[in-house]
C-alpha positions, 0 to 999 in steps of 0.5 A: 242303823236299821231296826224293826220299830215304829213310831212309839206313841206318847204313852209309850214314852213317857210316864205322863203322871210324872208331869203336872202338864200332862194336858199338853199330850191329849189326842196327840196324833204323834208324840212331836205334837205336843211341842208347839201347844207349849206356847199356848199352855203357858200363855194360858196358865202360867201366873208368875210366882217366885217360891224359891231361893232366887240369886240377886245375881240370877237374871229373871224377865217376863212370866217365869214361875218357880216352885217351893224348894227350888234353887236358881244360882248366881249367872244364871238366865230365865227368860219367860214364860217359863215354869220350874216346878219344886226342888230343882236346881239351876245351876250357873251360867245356865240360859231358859228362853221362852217356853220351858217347862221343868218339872220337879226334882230337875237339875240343870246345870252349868252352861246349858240352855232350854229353848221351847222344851218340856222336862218331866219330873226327874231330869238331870241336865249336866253342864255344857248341853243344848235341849231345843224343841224337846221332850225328856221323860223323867229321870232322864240323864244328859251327860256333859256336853251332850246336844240335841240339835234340832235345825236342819243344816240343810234348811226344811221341815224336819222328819223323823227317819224309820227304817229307810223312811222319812216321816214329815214332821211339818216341824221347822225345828225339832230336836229329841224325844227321850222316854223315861230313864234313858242315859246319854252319854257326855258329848253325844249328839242326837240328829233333828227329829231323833226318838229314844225309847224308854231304858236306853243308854247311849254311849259317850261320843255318839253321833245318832239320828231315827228311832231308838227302841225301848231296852237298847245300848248304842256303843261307839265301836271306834278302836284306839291305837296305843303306840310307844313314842321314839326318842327322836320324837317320831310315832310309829306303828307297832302292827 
């Protein structure tokens, strides 16, 4: 997909008053940048406290600060350093490993796992979903099943893929940068190194990779064919 855009700036991305953490963007040269200074944030200035309603059957080791309001479900697993800010949910079965920060308002739910990621106030992370080495803007929706890969199958530093060119990350692991309010639909998958603008919607069943402009619709224009089935079992075509 060929599109007249370049690579938007974090400001351009992202609402950086919906994080408390908006530190973390000061002088990025790109907005990937921000991802490695996760570690060092935490490290810095996270002092472990559990505010909310935490299971007895919920698993929490290491550093992990949770806000007033927030809620973590029975099954589910947080391995710090990792901040959740106030009202969110996690939901059951879900995995947080190692610098994760939630913001608040935030839903994960069942089945998903956060590794190395920042989420803005807002976010609603269904069920069954990966976010690795990623930032979600606020109120950015991932419907079930949706995954944010952020490993090369061929191995090598990611880049970022913009009309034709490849933009080199330096990054070993990279998934998605999504700006504010943008909607992925259930069971898509967004490439290492992918950046969404603000205000899309990607359709459910998408495989997509590069830069994404603010304001866009991705469909998936795959066609269906509905035949009637034979008495004798066989299929035919009706063309």
């Amino acid at each position: 997909m060929k599109l007249d855009f370049k690579i938007p700036s974090a400001d351009e991305l992202f609402n950086l008053n919906q994080t408390e953490q908006s530190e973390l963007f000061h002088e990025v040269r790109q907005p990937w940048d921000v991802l490695p200074r996760i570690e060092e944030y935490l490290s810095t200035n996270l002092r472990p406290e559990q505010n909310g309603q935490v299971h007895n059957q919920a698993v929490i080791q290491g550093d992990v600060y949770i806000g007033e309001g927030s809620v973590i479900d029975a099954g589910a697993l947080i391995c710090g350093p990792v901040r959740i800010g106030r009202n969110c949910r996690i939901g059951h079965g879900a995995v947080l490993r190692k610098n994760v920060v939630v913001g608040d308002d935030c839903g994960i739910g069942h089945a998903v796992e956060l590794k190395n990621s920042l989420l803005f106030n807002g976010c609603k992370v269904a069920h069954f979903n990966y976010v690795g080495d990623s930032v979600l803007g606020t109120k950015v929706h991932l419907g079930a099943g949706v995954i944010l890969s952020n490993y090369r199958l061929i191995r090598g530093n990611v880049s970022v893929r913009l009309e034709g060119r490849k933009i080199e990350t330096g990054m070993h692991k990279l998934g998605a940068l999504i700006g504010d309010r943008t909607e992925i639909g259930c069971n898509t998958v967004l490439q290492p190194g992918t950046i969404i603008g603000q205000d899309c919607v990607l359709y459910p069943n998408i495989n997509f990779g590069g830069v994404l402009p603010a304001n866009r619709l991705v469909k998936n224009k795959n066609e269906l064919e509905v035949v009637p089935r034979q008495e004798d079992g066989k299929i035919r075509s009706i063309n």
